[in-house]
C-alpha positions as CSV (number, residue, x, y, z in Angstrom):
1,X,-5.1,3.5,-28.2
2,X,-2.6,0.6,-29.6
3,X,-4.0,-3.1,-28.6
4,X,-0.1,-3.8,-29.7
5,X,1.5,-1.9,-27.2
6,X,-1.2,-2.9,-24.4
7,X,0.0,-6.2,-25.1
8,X,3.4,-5.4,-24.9
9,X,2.7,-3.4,-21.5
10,X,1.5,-6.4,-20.2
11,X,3.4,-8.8,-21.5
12,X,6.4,-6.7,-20.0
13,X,4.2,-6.2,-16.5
14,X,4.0,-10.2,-16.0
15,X,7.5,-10.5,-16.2
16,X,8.3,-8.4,-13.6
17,X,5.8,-10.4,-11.6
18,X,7.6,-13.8,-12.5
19,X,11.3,-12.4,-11.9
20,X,10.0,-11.1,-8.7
21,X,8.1,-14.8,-7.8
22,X,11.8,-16.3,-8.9
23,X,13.9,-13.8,-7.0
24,X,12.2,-14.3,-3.4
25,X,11.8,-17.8,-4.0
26,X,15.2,-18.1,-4.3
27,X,16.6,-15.8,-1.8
28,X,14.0,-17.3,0.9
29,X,16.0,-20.6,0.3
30,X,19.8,-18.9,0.7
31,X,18.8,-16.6,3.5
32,X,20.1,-17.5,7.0
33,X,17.3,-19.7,9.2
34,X,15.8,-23.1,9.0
35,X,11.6,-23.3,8.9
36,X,12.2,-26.8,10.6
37,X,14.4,-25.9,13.6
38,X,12.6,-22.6,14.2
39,X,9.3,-24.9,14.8
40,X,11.0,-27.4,16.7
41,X,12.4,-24.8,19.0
42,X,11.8,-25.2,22.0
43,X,10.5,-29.2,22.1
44,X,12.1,-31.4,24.7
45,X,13.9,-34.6,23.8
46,X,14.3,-33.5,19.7
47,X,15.3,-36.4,17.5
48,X,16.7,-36.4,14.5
49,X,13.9,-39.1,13.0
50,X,11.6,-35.8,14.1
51,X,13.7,-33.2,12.0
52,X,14.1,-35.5,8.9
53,X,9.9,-36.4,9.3
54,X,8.7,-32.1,9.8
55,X,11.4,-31.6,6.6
56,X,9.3,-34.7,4.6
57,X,5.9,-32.8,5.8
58,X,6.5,-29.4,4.4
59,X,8.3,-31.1,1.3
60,X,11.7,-29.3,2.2
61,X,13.6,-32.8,1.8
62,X,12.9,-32.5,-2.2
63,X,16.0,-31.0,-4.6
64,X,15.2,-27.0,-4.8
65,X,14.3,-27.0,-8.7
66,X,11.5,-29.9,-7.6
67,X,10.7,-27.2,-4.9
68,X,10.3,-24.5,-7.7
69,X,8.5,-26.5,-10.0
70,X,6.0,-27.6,-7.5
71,X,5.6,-23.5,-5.9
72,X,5.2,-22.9,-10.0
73,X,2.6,-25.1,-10.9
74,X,0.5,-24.8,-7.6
75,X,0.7,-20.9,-8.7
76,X,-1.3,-21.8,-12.3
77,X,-3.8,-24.0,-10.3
78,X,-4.4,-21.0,-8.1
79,X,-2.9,-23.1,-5.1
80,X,-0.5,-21.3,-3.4
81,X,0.4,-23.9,-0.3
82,X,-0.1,-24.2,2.8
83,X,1.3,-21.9,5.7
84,X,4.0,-24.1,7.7
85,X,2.7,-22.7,11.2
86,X,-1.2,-22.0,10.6
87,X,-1.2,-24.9,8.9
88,X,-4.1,-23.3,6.4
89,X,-4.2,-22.6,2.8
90,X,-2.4,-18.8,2.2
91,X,-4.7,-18.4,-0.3
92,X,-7.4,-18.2,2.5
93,X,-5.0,-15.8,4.9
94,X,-4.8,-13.5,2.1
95,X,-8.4,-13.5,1.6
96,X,-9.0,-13.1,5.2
97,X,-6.2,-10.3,5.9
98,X,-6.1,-8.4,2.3
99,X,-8.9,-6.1,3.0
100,X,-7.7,-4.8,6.4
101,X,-4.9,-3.2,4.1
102,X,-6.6,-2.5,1.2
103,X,-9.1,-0.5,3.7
104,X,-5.8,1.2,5.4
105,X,-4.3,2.0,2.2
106,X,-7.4,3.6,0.7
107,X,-7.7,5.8,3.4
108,X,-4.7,6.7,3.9
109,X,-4.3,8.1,0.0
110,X,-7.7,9.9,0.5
111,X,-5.3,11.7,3.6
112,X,-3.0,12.4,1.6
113,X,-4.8,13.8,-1.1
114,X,-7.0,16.2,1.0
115,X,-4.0,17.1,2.4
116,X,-1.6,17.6,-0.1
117,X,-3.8,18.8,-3.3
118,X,-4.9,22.1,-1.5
119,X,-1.5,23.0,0.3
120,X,0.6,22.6,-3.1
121,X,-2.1,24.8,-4.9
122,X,-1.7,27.7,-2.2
123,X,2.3,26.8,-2.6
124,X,1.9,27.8,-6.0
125,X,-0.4,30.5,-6.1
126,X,1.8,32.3,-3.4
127,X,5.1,31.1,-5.3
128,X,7.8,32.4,-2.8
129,X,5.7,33.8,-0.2
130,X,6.4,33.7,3.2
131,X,3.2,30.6,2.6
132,X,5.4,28.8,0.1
133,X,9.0,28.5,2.1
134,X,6.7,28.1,5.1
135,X,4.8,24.5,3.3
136,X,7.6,23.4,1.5
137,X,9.7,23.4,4.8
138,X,6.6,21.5,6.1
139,X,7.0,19.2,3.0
140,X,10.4,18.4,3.6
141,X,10.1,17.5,7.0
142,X,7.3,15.0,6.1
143,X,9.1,13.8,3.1
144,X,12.4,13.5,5.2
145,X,10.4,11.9,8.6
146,X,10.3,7.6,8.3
147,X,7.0,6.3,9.1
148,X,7.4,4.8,11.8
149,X,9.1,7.8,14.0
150,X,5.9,9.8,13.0
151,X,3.4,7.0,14.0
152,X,5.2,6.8,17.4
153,X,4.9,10.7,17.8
154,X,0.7,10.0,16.9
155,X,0.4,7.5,19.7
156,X,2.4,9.4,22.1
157,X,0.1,12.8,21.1
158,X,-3.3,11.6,20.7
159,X,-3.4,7.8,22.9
160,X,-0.9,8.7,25.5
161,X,-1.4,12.3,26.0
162,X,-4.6,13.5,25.2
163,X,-6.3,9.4,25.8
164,X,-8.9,9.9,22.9
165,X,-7.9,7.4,20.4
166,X,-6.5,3.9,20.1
167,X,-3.2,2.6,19.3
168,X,-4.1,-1.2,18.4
169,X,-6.5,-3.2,15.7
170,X,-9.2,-2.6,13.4
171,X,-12.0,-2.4,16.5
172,X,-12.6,-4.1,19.9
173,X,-14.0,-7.0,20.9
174,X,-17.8,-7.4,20.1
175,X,-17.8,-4.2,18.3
176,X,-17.1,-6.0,14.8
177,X,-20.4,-5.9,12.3
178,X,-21.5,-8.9,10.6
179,X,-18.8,-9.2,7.6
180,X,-20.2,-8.8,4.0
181,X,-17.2,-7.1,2.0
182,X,-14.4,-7.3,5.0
183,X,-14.2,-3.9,5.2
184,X,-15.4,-3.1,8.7
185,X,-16.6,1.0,7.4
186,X,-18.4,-0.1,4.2
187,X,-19.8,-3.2,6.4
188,X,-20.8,-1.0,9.5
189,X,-22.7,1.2,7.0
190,X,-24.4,-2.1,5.4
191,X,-25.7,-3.1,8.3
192,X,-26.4,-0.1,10.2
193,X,-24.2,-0.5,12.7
194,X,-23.5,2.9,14.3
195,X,-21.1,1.7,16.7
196,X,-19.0,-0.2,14.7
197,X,-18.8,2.1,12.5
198,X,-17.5,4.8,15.1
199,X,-15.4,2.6,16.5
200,X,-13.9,1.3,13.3
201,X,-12.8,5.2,12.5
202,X,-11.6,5.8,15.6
203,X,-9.1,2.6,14.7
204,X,-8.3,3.6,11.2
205,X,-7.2,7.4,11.9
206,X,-3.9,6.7,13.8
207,X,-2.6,4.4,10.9
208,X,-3.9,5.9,8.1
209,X,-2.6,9.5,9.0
210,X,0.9,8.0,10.1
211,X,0.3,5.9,5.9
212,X,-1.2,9.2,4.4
213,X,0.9,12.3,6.0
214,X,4.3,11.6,4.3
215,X,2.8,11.2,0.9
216,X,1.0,14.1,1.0
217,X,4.0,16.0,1.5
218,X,4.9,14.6,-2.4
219,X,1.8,15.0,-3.3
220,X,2.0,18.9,-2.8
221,X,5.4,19.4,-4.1
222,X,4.5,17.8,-7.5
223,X,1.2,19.6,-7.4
224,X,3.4,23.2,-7.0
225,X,5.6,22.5,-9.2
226,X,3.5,21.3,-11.9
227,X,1.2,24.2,-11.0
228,X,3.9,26.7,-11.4
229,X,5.2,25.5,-14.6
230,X,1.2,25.9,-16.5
231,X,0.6,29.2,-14.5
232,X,3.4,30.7,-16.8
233,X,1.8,29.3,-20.6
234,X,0.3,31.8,-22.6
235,X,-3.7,29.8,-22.6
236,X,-3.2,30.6,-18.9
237,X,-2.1,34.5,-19.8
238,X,-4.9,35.0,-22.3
239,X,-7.8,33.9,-19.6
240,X,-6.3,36.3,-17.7
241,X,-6.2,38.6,-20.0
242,X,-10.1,38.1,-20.5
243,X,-11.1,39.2,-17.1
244,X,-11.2,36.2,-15.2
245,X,-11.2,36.0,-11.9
246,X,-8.2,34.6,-10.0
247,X,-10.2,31.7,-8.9
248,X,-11.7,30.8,-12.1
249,X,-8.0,30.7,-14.1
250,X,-6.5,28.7,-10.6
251,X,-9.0,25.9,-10.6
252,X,-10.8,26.4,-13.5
253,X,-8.2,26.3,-16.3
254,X,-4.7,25.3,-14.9
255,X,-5.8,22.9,-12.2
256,X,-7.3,20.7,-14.6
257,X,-4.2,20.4,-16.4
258,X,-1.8,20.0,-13.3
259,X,-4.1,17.3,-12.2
260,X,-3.0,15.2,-14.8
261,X,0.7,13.9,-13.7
262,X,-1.6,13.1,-10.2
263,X,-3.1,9.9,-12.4
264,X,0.3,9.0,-11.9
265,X,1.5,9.7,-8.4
266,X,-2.2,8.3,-7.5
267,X,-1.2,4.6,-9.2
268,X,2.3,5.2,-7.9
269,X,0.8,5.4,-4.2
270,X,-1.7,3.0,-4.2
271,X,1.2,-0.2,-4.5
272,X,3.7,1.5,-2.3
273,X,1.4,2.4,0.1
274,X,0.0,-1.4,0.0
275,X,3.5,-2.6,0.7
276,X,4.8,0.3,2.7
277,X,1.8,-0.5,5.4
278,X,4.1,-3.2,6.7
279,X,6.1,-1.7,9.0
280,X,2.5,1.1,10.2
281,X,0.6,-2.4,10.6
282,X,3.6,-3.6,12.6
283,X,3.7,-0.2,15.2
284,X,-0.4,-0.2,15.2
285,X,-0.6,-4.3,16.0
286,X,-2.9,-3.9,12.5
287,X,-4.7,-7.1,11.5
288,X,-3.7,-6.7,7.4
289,X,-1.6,-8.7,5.0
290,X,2.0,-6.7,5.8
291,X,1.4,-8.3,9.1
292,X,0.8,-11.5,8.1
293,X,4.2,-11.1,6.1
294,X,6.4,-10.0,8.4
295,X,5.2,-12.6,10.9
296,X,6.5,-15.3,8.0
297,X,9.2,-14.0,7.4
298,X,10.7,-14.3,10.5
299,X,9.2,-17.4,11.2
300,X,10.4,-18.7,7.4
301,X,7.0,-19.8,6.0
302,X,8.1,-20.0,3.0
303,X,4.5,-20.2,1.5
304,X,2.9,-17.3,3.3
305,X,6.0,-15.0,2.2
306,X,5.8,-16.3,-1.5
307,X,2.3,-16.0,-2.1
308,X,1.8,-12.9,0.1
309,X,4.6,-11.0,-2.6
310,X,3.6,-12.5,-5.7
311,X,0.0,-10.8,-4.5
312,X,1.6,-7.0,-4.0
313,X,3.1,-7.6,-7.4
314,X,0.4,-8.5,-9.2
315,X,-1.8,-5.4,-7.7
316,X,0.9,-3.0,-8.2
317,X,1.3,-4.2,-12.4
318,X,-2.5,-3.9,-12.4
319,X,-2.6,-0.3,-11.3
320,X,0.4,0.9,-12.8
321,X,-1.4,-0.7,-16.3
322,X,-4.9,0.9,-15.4
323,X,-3.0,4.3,-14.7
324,X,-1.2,3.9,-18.3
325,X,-4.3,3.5,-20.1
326,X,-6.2,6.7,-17.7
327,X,-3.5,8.5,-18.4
328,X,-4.0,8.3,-22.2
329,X,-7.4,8.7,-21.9
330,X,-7.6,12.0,-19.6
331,X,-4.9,13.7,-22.0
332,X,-5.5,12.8,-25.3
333,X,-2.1,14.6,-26.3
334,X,-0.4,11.4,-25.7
335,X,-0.4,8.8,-28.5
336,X,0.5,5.1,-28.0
């Protein structure tokens, strides 16, 4: 492994983060809407001493490269404002809301992985069988399904016709364990709390199967086709050729191997399915960080929308750099 080009890797990685921190700062401040009228909206009697004195609070009055430099250097003191409308620090929000999604996203890849893995190694093993066309016409109508329309047909199946499982937040009230980590399950199972563990689940399911489903519909069609392509090398051949069983060459020798490119699609998913959980947190009322984002940016708090991106960049840079360094450690055919 090169400790030059790990450098490089993240040397490269932090400037996405900063051209991304630069490119919503900037295109919060352009885009149509005023943080100062939509607060005032609504008052009776509005001056325009009271416009020019809630501009001068949230330091809106100041030149926009004053506004950057102060956003810039709060950033390196690990200040990131405060929200316009909560009037707390973000830094606390993000705290308080980041493990609801990290919780959702986590479970929702697990989904998609129990899902997927098995049904793309039957795709390949019966390459075109009636099994094959069958799950990759499945596949395609996941892959091709939004989100949204396929959490919608969840609550309509399971909350509004069958009644057996919830359609909004983590839990109810006076259900919630004492909080340790943040995570309600790995809390609930702290403090043996049976109920709030239960209840948590019965939360999570909805979400994280409308998060999960689509991916594991990728998930399986890499899986085949990178399945496919090592059934067919000769290694493969000569175990067969051995008298091993069907099973043994299958997950024994070839699913090893076709594992590999999931290193990949597993960092791949965990940021998009961090930031894709806005618009499932939206349709499940969930309590997470997307929320909290898409609340400010309609409301234009500036701050909350900064930090809250700046965060999802920095975990997806992290993951993608921990996956580049798995992936050259799990196949050592790759040289850096």
């Amino acid at each position: 492994m090169s400790i030059r080009y790990l450098i490089k890797r993240f040397l490269y990685l932090i400037g996405i983060v900063i051209f991304i921190t630069l490119f919503t700062f900037f295109i919060l401040r352009i885009s149509p809407g005023d943080p100062v009228d939509l607060m005032l909206r609504g008052e009776e009697e509005i001056t325009q001493e009271d416009i020019d004195r809630l501009t001068e609070q949230l330091g809106l009055d100041k030149p926009i490269h004053i506004q950057l430099y102060d956003f810039i250097s709060g950033v390196f003191r690990g200040e990131l404002g405060y929200s316009f409308y909560m009037k707390r620090p973000v830094w606390d929000l993000i705290k308080e809301r980041f493990p609801a999604t990290a919780e959702l996203a986590l479970v929702a890849m697990f989904i998609s992985f129990v899902i997927g893995v098995p049904i793309g190694i039957l795709a390949a093993v019966r390459h075109n069988s009636l099994w094959d066309r069958l799950i990759m016409g499945v596949n395609f109508l996941g892959i091709s399904m939004p989100g949204f329309w396929f959490a919608i047909l969840l609550m309509l199946f399971f909350s509004v016709y069958l009644g057996v499982l919830p359609t909004m937040g983590r839990s109810v009230y006076g259900s919630y364990p004492t909080t340790i980590t943040g995570f309600l399950i790995i809390d609930s199972i702290l403090t043996l709390n049976g109920h709030a563990l239960i209840t948590s689940l019965r939360h999570l399911i909805l979400p994280a199967l409308a998060l999960g489903m689509g991916y594991s519909a990728i998930i399986a069609r890499i899986l085949r086709s990178s399945m496919l392509e090592i059934l067919n090398q000769d290694y493969i051949n000569v175990a067969r050729s051995k008298g091993l069983t069907k099973r043994r060459v299958v997950y024994r020798h070839a699913l090893r191997n076709a594992l590999i490119p999931m290193i990949t699609v597993a960092g791949l998913e965990a940021g998009s399915r961090l930031g894709g959980s806005i618009v499932i947190e939206t349709v499940f009322s969930w309590p997470g960080l997307g929320n909290l984002i898409r609340g400010a940016i309609f409301a234009r708090d500036y701050p909350v929308v900064q930090a809250g991106v700046i965060f999802f960049a920095l975990v997806f840079v992290i993951v993608n750099l921990i996956v580049d360094i798995a992936y050259t450690l799990v196949d050592p055919r790759i040289r850096w």
